[in-house]
VEXDREN-2710 file (C-alpha; in Angstrom, 1 decimal):
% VEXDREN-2710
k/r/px/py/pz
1/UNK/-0.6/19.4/-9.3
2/UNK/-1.3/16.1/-7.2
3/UNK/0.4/14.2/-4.5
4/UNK/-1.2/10.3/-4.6
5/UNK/0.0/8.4/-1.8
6/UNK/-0.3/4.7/-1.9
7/UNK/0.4/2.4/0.7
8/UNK/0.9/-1.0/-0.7
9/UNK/1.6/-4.5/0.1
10/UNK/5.2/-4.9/-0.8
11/UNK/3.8/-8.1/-2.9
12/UNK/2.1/-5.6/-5.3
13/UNK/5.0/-2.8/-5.4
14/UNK/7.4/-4.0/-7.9
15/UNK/4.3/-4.9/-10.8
16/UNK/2.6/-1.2/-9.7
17/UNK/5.6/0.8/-10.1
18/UNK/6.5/-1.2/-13.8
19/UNK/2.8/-0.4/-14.7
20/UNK/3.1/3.6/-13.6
21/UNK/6.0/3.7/-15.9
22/UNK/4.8/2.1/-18.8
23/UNK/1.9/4.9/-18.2
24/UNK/4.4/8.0/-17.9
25/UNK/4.1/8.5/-14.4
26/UNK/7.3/8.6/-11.9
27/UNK/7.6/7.5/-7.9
28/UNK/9.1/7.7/-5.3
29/UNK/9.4/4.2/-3.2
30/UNK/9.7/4.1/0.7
31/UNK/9.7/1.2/2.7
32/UNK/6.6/1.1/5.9
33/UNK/5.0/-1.2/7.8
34/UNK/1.3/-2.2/8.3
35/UNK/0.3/-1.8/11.4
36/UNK/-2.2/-4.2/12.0
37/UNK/-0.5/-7.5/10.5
38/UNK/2.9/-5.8/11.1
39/UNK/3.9/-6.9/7.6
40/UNK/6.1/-5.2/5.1
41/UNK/4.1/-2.3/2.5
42/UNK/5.5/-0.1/0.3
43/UNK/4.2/3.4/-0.3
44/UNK/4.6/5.2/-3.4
45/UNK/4.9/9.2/-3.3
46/UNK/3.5/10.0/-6.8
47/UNK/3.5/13.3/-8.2
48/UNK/1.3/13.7/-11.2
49/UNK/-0.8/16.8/-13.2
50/UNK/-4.7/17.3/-11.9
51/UNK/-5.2/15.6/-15.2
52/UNK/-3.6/12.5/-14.5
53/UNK/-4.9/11.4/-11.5
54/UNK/-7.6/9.0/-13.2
55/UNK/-4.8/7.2/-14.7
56/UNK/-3.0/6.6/-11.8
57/UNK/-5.7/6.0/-9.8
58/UNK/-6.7/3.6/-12.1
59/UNK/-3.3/1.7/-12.4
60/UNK/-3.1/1.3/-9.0
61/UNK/-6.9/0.2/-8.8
62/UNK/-5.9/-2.4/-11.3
63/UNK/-2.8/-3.8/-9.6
64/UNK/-3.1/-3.8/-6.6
65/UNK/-6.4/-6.2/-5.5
66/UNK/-7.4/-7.2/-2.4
67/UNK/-7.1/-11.2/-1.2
68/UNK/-7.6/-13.4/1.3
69/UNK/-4.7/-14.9/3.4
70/UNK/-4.7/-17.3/5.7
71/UNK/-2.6/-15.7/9.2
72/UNK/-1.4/-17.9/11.7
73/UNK/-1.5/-15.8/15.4
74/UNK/1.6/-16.1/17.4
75/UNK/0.9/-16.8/21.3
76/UNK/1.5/-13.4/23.2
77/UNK/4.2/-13.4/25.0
78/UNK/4.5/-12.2/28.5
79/UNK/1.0/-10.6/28.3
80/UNK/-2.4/-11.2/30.4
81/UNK/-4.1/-11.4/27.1
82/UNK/-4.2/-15.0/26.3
83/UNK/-7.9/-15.3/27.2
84/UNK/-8.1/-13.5/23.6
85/UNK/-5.3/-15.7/21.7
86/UNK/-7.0/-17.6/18.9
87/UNK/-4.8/-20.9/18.7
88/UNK/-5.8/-21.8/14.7
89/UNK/-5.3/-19.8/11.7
90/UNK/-7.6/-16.9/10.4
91/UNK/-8.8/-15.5/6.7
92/UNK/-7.6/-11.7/6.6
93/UNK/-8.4/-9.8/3.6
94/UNK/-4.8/-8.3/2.5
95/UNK/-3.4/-6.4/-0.6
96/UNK/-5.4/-3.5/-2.2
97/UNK/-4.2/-0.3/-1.7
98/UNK/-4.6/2.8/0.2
99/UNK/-4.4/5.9/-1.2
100/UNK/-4.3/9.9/-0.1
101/UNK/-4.8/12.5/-3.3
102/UNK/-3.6/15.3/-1.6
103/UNK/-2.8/19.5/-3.3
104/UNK/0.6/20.3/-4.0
105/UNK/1.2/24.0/-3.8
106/UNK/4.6/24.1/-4.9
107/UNK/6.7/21.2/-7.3
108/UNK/10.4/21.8/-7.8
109/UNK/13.0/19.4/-9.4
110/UNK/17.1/20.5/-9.5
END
């Protein structure tokens, strides 16, 4: 048995967690944070048989794309590093998905 971990942008959660059901495959939602843009993910906990992990990896492949966004900086405030505020907006690449396939030694449900 497989653990897949998948941090996603909340954006994406909702459609990926329909499209793991329609598939078979349960998860577990928990609420996190990016770090960089400090923007709101979702990471799915999704337990699934060594055979299924194509599947879900695929699902999530499909769902969750990666796309440009423009990202207006806020001034920093009360810090010495305003020599390295950009004043006008920025493309960042967001969305996509990040994903840890990791053993489970033991599964138990009550």
């Amino acid at each position: 048995m497989k653990l897949v971990i998948a941090v996603v942008q909340d954006r994406d959660s909702q459609r990926l967690i329909d499209q793991l059901i329609q598939k078979g495959l349960r998860s577990t939602k928990l609420a996190s944070t990016g770090g960089f843009l400090k923007s709101g993910n979702t990471t799915l906990l999704i337990g699934v048989e060594d055979s299924q992990v194509e599947s879900a990896l695929a699902v999530i492949g499909e769902t969750c794309k990666a796309r440009e966004q423009l990202l207006t900086p806020m001034a920093p405030a009360g810090s010495n590093a305003v020599e390295s505020y950009v004043p006008y907006p920025i493309e960042v690449v967001v969305g996509g998905a990040t994903v840890f396939v990791v053993d489970v030694a033991q599964f138990v449900r009550f």
